[in-house]
LUMKELO-535058 format. One record per residue (C-alpha): residue number from 1; residue in one letter; chain; x, y, z. Coordinates in steps of 0.05 Angstrom, whole numbers, plus 5000, padded with zeros to 4 digits. Layout:
<sites>
SITE|i|aa|ch|X|Y|Z
SITE|NUM|A|A|X|Y|Z;
...
</sites>
This chain:
<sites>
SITE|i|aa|ch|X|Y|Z
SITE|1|X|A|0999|9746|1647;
SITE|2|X|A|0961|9743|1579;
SITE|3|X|A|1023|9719|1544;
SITE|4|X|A|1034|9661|1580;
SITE|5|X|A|0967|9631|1564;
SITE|6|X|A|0992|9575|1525;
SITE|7|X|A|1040|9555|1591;
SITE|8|X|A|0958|9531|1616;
SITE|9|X|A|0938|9465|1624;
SITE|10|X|A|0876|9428|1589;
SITE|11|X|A|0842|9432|1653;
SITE|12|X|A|0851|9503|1679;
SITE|13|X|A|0841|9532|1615;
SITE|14|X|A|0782|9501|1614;
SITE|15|X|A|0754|9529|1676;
SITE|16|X|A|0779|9596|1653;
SITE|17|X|A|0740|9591|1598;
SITE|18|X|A|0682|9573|1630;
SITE|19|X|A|0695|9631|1682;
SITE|20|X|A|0704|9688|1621;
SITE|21|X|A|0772|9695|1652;
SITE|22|X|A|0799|9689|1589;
SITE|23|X|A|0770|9680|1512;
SITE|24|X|A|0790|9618|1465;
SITE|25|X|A|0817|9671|1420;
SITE|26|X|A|0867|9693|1469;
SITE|27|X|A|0895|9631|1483;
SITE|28|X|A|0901|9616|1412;
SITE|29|X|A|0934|9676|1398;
SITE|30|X|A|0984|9660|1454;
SITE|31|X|A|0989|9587|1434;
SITE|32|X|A|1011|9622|1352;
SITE|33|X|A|1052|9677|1384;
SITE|34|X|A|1092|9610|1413;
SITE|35|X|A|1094|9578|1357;
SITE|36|X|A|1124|9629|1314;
SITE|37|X|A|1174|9638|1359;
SITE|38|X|A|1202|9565|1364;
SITE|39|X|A|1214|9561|1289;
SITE|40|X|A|1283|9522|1318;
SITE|41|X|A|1236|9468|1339;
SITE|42|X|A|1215|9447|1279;
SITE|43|X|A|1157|9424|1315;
SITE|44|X|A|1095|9455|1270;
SITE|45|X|A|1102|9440|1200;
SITE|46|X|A|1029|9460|1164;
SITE|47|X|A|1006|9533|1190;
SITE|48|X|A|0929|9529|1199;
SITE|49|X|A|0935|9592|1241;
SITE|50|X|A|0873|9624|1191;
SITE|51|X|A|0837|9564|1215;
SITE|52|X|A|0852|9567|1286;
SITE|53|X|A|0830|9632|1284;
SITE|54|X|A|0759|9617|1260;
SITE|55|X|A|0746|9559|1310;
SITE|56|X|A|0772|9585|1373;
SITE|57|X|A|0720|9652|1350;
SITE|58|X|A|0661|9593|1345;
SITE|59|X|A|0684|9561|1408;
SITE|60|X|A|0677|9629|1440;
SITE|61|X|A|0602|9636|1421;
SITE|62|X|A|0600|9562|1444;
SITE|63|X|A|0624|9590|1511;
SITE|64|X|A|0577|9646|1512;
SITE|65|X|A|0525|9614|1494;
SITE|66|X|A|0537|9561|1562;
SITE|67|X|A|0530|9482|1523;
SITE|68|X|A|0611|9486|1519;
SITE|69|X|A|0638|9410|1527;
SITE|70|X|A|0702|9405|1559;
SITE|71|X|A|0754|9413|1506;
SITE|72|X|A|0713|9475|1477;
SITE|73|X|A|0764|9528|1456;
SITE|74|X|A|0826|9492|1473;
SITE|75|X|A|0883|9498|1430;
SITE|76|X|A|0917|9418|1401;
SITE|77|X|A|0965|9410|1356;
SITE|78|X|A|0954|9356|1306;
SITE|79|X|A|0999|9304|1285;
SITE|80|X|A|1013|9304|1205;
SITE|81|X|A|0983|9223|1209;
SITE|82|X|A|0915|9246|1216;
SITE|83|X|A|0877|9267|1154;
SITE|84|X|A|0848|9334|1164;
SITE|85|X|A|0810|9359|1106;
SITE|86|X|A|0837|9412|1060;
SITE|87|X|A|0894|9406|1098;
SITE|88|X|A|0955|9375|1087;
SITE|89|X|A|0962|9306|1120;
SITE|90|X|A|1028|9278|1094;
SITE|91|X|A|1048|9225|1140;
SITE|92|X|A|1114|9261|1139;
SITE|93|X|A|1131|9232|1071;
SITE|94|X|A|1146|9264|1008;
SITE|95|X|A|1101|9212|0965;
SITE|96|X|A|1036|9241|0994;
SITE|97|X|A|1066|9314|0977;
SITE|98|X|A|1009|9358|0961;
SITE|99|X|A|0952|9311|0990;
SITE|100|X|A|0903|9345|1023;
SITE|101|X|A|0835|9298|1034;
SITE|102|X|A|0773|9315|1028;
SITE|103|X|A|0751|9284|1093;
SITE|104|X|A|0768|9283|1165;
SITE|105|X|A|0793|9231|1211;
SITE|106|X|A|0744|9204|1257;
SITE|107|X|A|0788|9221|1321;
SITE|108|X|A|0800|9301|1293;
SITE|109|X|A|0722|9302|1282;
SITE|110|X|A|0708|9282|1350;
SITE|111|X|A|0761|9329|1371;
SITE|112|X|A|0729|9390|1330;
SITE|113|X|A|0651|9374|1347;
SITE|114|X|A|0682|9381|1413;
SITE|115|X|A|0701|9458|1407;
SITE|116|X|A|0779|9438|1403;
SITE|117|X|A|0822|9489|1355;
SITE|118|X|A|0870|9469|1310;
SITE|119|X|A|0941|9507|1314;
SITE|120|X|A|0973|9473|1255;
SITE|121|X|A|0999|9399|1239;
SITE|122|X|A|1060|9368|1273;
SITE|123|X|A|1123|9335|1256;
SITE|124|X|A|1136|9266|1263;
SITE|125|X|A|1175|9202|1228;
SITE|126|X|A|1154|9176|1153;
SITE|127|X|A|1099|9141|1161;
SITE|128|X|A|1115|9133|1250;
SITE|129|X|A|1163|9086|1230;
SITE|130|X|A|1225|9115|1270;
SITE|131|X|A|1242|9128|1346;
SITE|132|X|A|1276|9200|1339;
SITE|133|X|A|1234|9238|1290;
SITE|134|X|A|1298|9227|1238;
SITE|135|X|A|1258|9205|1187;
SITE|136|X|A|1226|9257|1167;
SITE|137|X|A|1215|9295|1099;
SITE|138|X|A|1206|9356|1145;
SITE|139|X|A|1273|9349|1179;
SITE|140|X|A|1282|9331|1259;
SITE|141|X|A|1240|9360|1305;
SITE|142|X|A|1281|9385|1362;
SITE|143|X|A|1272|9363|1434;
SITE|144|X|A|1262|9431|1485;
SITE|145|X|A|1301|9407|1540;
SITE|146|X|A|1380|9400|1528;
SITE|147|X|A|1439|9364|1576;
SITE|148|X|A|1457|9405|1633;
SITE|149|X|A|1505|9464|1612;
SITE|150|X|A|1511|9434|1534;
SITE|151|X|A|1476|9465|1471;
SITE|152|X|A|1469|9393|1434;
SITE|153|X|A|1400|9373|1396;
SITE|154|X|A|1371|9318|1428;
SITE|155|X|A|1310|9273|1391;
SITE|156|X|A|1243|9284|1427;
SITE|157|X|A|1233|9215|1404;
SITE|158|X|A|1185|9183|1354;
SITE|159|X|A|1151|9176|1314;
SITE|160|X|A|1108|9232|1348;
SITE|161|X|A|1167|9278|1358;
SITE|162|X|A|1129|9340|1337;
SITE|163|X|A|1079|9324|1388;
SITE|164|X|A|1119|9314|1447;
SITE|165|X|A|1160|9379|1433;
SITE|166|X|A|1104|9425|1413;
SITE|167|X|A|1072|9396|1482;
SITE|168|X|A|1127|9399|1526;
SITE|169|X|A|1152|9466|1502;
SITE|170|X|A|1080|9499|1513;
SITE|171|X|A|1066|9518|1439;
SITE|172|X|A|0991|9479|1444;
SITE|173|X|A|0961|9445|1495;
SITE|174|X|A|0962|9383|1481;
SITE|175|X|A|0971|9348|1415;
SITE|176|X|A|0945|9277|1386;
SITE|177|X|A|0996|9223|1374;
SITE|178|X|A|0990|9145|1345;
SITE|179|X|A|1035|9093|1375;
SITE|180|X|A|1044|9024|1340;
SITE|181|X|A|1101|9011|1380;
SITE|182|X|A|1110|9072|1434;
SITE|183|X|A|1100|9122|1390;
SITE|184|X|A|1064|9168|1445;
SITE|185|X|A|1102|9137|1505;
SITE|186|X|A|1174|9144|1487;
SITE|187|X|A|1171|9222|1463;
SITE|188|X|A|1127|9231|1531;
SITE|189|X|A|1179|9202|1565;
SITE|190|X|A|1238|9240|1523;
SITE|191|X|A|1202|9305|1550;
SITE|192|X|A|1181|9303|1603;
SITE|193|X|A|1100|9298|1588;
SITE|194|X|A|1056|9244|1595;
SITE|195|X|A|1023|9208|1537;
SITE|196|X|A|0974|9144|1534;
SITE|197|X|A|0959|9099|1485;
SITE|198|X|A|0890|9065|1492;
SITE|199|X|A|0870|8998|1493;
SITE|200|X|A|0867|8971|1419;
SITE|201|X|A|0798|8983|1387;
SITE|202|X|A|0778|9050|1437;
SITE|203|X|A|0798|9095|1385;
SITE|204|X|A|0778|9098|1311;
SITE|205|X|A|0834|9088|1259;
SITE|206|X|A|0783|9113|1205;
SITE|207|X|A|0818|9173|1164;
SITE|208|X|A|0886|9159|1197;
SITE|209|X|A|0947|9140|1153;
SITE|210|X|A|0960|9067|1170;
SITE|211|X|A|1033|9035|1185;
SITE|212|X|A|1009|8973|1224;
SITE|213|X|A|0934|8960|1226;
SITE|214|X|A|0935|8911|1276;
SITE|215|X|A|0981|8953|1329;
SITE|216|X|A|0963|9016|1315;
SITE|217|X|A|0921|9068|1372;
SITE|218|X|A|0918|9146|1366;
SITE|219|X|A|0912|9174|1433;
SITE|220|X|A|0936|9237|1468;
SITE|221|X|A|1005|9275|1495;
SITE|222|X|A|0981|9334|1541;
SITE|223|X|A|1013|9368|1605;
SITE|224|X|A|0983|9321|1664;
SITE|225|X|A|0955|9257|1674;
SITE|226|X|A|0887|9294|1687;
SITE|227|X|A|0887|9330|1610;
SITE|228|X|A|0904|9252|1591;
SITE|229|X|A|0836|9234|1613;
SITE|230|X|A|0805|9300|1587;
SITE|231|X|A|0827|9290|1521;
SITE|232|X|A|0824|9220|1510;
SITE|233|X|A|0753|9220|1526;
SITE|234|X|A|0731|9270|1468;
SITE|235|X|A|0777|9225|1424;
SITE|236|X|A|0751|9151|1440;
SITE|237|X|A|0685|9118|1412;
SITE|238|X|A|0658|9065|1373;
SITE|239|X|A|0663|9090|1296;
SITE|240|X|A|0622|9043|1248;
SITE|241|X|A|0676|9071|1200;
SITE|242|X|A|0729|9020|1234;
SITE|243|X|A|0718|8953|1238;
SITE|244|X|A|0767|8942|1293;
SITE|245|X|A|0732|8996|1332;
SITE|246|X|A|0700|8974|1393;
SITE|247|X|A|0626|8979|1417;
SITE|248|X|A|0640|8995|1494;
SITE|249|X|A|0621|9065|1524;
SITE|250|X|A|0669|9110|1540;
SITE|251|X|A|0667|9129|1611;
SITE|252|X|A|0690|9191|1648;
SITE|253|X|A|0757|9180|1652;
SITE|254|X|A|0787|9242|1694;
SITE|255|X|A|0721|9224|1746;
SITE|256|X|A|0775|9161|1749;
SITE|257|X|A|0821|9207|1776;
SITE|258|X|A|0818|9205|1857;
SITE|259|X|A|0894|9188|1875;
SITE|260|X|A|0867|9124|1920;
SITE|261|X|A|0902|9067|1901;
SITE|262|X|A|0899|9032|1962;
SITE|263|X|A|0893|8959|1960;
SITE|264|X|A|0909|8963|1883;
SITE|265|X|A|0968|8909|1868;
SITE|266|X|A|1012|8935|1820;
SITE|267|X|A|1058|8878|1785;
SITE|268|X|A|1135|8882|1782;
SITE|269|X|A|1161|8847|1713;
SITE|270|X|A|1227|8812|1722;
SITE|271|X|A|1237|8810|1652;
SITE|272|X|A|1242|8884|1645;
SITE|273|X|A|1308|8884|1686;
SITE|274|X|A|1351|8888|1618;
SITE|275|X|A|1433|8875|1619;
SITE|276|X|A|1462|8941|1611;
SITE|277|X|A|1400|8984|1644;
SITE|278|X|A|1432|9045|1657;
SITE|279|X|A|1431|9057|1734;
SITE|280|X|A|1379|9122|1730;
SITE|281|X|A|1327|9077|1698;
SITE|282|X|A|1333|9020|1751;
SITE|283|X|A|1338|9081|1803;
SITE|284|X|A|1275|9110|1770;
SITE|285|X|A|1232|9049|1778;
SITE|286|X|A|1258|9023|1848;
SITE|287|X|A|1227|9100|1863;
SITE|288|X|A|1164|9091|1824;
SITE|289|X|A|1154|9018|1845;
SITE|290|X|A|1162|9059|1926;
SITE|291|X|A|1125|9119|1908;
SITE|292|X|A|1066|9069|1890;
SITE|293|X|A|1079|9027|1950;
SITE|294|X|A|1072|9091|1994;
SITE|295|X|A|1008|9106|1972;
SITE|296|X|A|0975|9045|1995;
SITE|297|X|A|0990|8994|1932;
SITE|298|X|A|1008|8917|1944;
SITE|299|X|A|1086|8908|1901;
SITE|300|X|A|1081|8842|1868;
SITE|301|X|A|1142|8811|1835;
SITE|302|X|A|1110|8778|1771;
SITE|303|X|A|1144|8736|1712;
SITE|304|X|A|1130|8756|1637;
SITE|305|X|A|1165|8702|1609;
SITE|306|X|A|1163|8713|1529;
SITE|307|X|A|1185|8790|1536;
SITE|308|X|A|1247|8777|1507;
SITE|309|X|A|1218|8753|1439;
SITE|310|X|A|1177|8821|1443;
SITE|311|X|A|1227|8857|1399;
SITE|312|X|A|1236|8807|1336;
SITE|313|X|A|1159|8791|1335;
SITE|314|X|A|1138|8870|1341;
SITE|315|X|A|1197|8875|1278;
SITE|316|X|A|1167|8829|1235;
SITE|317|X|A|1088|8834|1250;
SITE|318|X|A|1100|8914|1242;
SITE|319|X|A|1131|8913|1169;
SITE|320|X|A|1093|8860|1154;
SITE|321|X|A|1031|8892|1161;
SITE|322|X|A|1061|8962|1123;
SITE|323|X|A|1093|8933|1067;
SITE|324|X|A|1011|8918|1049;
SITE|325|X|A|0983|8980|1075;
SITE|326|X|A|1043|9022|1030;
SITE|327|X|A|1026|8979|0969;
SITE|328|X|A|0972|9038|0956;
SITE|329|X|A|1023|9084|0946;
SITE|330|X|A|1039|9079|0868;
SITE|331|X|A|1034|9156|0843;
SITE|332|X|A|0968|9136|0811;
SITE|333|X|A|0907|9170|0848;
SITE|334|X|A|0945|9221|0886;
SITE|335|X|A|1011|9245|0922;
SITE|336|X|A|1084|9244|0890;
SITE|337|X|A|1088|9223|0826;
SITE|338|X|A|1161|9216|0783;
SITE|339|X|A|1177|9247|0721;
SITE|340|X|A|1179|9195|0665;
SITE|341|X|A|1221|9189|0615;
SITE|342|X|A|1191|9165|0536;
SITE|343|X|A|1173|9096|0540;
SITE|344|X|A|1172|9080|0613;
SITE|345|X|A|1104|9042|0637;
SITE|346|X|A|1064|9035|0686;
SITE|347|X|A|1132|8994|0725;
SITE|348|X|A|1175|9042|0705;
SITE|349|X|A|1125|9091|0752;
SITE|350|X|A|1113|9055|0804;
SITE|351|X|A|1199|9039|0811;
SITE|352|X|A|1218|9118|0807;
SITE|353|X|A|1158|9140|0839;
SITE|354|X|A|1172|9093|0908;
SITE|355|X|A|1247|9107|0898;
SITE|356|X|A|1235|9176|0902;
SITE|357|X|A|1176|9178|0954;
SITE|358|X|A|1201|9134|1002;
SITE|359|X|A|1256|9138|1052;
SITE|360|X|A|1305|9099|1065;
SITE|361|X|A|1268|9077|1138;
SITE|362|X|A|1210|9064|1104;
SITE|363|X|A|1238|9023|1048;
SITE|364|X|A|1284|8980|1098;
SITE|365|X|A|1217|8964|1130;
SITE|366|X|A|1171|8946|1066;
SITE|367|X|A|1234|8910|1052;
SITE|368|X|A|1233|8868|1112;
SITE|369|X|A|1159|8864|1105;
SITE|370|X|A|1153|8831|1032;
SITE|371|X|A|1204|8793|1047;
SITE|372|X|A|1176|8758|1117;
SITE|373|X|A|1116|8756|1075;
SITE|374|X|A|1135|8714|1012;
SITE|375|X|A|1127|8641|0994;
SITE|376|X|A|1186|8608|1025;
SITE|377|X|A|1185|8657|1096;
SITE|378|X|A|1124|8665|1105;
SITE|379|X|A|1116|8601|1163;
SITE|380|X|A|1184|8609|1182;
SITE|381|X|A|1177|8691|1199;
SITE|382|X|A|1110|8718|1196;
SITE|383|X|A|1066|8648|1229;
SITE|384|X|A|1110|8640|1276;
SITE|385|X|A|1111|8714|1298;
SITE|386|X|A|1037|8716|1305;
SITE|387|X|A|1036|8645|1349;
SITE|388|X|A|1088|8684|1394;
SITE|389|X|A|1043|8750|1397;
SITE|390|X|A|0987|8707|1430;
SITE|391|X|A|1040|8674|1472;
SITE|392|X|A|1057|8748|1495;
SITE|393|X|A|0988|8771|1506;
SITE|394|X|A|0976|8709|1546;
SITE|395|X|A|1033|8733|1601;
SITE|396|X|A|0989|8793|1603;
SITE|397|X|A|0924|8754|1613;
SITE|398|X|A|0953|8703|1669;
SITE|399|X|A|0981|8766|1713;
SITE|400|X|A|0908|8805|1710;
SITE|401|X|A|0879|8745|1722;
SITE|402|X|A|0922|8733|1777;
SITE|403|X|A|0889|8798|1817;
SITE|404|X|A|0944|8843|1786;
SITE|405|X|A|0908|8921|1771;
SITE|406|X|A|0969|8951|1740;
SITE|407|X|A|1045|8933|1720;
SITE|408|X|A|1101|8990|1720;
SITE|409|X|A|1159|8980|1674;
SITE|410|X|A|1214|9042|1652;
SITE|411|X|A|1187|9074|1594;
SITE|412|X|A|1254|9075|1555;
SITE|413|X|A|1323|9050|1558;
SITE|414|X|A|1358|9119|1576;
SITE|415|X|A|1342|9193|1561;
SITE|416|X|A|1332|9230|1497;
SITE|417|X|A|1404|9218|1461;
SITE|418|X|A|1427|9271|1414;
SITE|419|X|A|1396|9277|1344;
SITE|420|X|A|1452|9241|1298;
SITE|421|X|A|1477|9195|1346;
SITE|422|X|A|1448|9137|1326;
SITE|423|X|A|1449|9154|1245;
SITE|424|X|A|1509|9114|1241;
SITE|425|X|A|1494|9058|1282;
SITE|426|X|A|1460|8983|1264;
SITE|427|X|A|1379|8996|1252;
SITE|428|X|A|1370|8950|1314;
SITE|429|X|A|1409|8996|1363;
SITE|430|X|A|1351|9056|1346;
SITE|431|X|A|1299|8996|1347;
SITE|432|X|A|1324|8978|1416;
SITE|433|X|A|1289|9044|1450;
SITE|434|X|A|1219|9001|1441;
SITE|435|X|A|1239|8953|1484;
SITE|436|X|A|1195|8965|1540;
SITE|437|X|A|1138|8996|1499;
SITE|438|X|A|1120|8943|1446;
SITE|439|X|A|1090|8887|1485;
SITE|440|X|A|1040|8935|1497;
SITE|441|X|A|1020|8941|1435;
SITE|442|X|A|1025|8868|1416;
SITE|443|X|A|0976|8854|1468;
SITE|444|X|A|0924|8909|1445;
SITE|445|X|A|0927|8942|1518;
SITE|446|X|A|0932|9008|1543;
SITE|447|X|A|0987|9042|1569;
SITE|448|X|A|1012|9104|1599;
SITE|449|X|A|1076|9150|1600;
SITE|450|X|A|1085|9196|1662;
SITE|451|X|A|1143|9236|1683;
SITE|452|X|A|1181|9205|1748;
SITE|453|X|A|1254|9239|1748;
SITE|454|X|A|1311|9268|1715;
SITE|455|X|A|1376|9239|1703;
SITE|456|X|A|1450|9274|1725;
SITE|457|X|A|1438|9319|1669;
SITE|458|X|A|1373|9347|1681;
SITE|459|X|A|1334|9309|1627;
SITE|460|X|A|1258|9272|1642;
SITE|461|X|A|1257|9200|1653;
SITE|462|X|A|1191|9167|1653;
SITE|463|X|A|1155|9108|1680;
SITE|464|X|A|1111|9065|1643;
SITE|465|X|A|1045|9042|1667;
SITE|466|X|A|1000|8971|1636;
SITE|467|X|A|0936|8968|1647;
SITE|468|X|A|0876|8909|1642;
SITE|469|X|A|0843|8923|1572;
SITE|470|X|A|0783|8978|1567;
SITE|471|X|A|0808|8997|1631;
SITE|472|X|A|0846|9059|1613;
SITE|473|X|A|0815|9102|1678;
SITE|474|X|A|0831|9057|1734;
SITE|475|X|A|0903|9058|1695;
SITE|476|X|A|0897|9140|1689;
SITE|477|X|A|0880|9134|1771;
SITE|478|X|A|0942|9099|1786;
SITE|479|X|A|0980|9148|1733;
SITE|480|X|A|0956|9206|1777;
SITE|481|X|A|0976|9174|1835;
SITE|482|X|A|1041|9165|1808;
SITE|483|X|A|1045|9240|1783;
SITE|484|X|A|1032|9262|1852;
SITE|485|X|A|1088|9221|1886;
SITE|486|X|A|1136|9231|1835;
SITE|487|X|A|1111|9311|1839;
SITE|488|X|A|1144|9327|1772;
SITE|489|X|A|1146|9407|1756;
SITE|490|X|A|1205|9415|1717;
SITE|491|X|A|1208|9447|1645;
SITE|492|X|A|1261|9454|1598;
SITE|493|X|A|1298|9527|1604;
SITE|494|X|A|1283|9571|1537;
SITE|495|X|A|1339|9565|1487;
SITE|496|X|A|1293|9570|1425;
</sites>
């Protein structure tokens, strides 16, 4: 059926396309039809359908004309952290209101040259900072699957909510997220998607709104491991732009993808067994950890010993690094800026502006981060964060060096929970669900959401797969093996 285009994946719209089965501005159409229909989603927040429009029309002469690369005429949502010019990028915060940059961001670029179409820009938390898309100036995005026989709004996670609901509720076809600290992996696991975030350095940051320079990768949240590899191999590259980019080709990552992982040793943290793991979740990965095993993978138990210092390290290297990167925020050159009253100066402006631009996530976390920064903290907090972030990357090192290929870990600590339930709580409940994701980014490697399961109420539970550095296909290969064992199909039912 033409209508349910935009139910396609990356890949077999893509030999559709190629066929003349279908036209780019089809599936586009389809992709907006969805989109203005799951208004309850809150998903899409900047309509760029006039845009969309135009591209997926060039992409079709691309087509036509037979030079199309693979993501030519394929429909991604964007999330609002990349700068896309003339077109709002507001990190989700109301002190960039009404920025829209002249330039693009080095990952969107690659994405466009590429024939991609933009639907519109996505939800997500101020700045990333947040796990449930709460923080928001847009309001919560809403997670497409519910509990079994309940109507309750559940997070799709964060910070890129949007992403992961506009993905997993077939409104684009895949979308671009940034994880600092499992940004992509915990909303692809709170959906039931899959979403990987690269090795540190393989994508540019150039042109995308920084939280924590040193932790954070962009990378992509599609249907299938295979439009993983499709995606993230338009959106890699070395970009002179960066300085943190990396000069290493990007190879062919879905040729990675031939399901033999025989002979591949796949390491088993202890660590990762928390107190309090919810049965599912230990369920979920005694199944992956089988499902692996089945397919011809050597199980080793391995030791990660400074995981548990993961969480307070990854809490003060992360608003560390943002209470610098938000000092450019002032109301001076662009964005937000407060109404004044007669004799107020330049720290008057800079007080009401921030007050009034900032919420109240992201001024807990500059906070923290002046404050682990200053004078008499700075040894005590920040130095010694940094000397355990090496510490944690060398646990990393010592197990690949060791002959392990891959390590799976859960994803997150339970399923999505319901939007509101943790408003109340202690900041370090909600800062909990990184738990198994920010090691990851500590250590500047890649890793990898796929869907595995559902719990007794019918929501996705993923598993999380670490990979050696630069090495994001043979990780994507073991993904796909995983994907096939675990033969996840489900979809959320259509309330919206």
């Amino acid at each position: 059926m033409m209508s349910d285009l935009n139910k396609l994946t990356i890949a077999d719209a893509r030999d559709s396309l190629r066929r003349g089965d279908i036209t780019s501005s089809e599936l586009t159409e389809a992709c907006l039809t969805a989109i203005g229909g799951a208004g309850a989603l809150n998903a899409f927040v900047h309509d760029t359908s006039d845009m969309a429009r135009d591209m997926a029309s060039a992409a079709d002469a691309r087509l036509k004309a037979g030079d199309a690369p693979d993501l030519c005429g394929i429909p991604l949502g964007i999330k609002d952290l990349f700068c896309t010019r003339g077109v709002p990028s507001q990190a989700a915060s109301r002190i960039l209101e009404g920025f829209r940059p002249e330039y693009e961001s080095t990952v969107t670029s690659r994405l466009f040259d590429a024939g991609a179409v933009m639907l519109g820009k996505l939800n997500m938390d101020e700045f990333a900072m947040g796990s449930s898309n709460e923080t928001s100036i847009y309001g919560n995005a809403v997670n497409p699957w519910r509990r079994r026989g309940e109507d309750t709004a559940l997070t799709p996670g964060g910070s890129s909510g949007g992403s992961a609901a506009a993905v997993a509720a077939d409104l684009c076809l895949g979308a671009t997220g940034t994880d600092t600290g499992g940004s992509i992996r915990q909303p692809a696991a709170f959906t039931g998607i899959t979403g990987i975030k690269p090795t540190y350095g393989r994508c540019s940051r150039w042109g995308i709104v920084a939280f924590a320079s040193s932790l954070d990768q962009a990378g992509p949240m599609t249907k299938s491991v295979r439009d993983s590899a499709i995606m993230l191999g338009a959106m890699c590259g070395h970009d002179p732009k960066d300085s943190t980019s990396a000069d290493i080709a990007v190879p062919d990552f879905e040729a990675a993808l031939t399901g033999d992982i025989r002979g591949k040793v796949i390491g088993i943290p202890r660590e990762y067994r928390m107190d309090g793991m919810p049965q599912e979740i230990e369920k979920l990965w005694t199944d992956g950890t089988a499902m692996l095993k089945d397919a011809g993978a050597e199980i080793r138990d391995i030791s990660l010993p400074h995981t548990e210092y993961a969480l307070p390290t990854y809490y003060v290297i992360a608003p560390a690094e943002a209470s610098s990167n938000l000092a450019r925020y002032d109301g001076v050159r662009y964005g937000h800026r407060a109404k004044l009253a007669p004799g107020d100066g330049i720290t008057e402006m800079y007080e009401k502006t921030r007050a009034e631009g900032f919420g109240s996530e992201v001024q807990r976390r500059v906070m923290v981060g002046t404050y682990v920064l200053s004078a008499g903290f700075y040894d005590a907090y920040y130095n010694r964060a940094r000397k355990v972030r090496t510490l944690i990357k060398r646990d990393f090192e010592q197990a690949f060096a060791a002959g392990v290929d891959a390590i799976l870990t859960p994803a997150t600590p339970s399923a999505a929970f319901g939007l509101g339930e943790m408003a109340d709580a202690d900041p370090v409940q909600m800062y909990l669900n990184d738990v198994f994701t920010v090691t990851v980014n500590l250590a500047g490697l890649p890793g990898v959401t796929v869907p595995a399961g559902q719990n007794g109420q019918g929501l996705p539970l993923g598993l999380q797969l670490i990979g050696r550095p630069w090495e994001e296909g043979a990780l994507l290969n073991c993904a796909f093996a995983l994907e096939q064992a675990a033969g996840f199909v489900a979809k959320p039912e259509k309330w919206w």
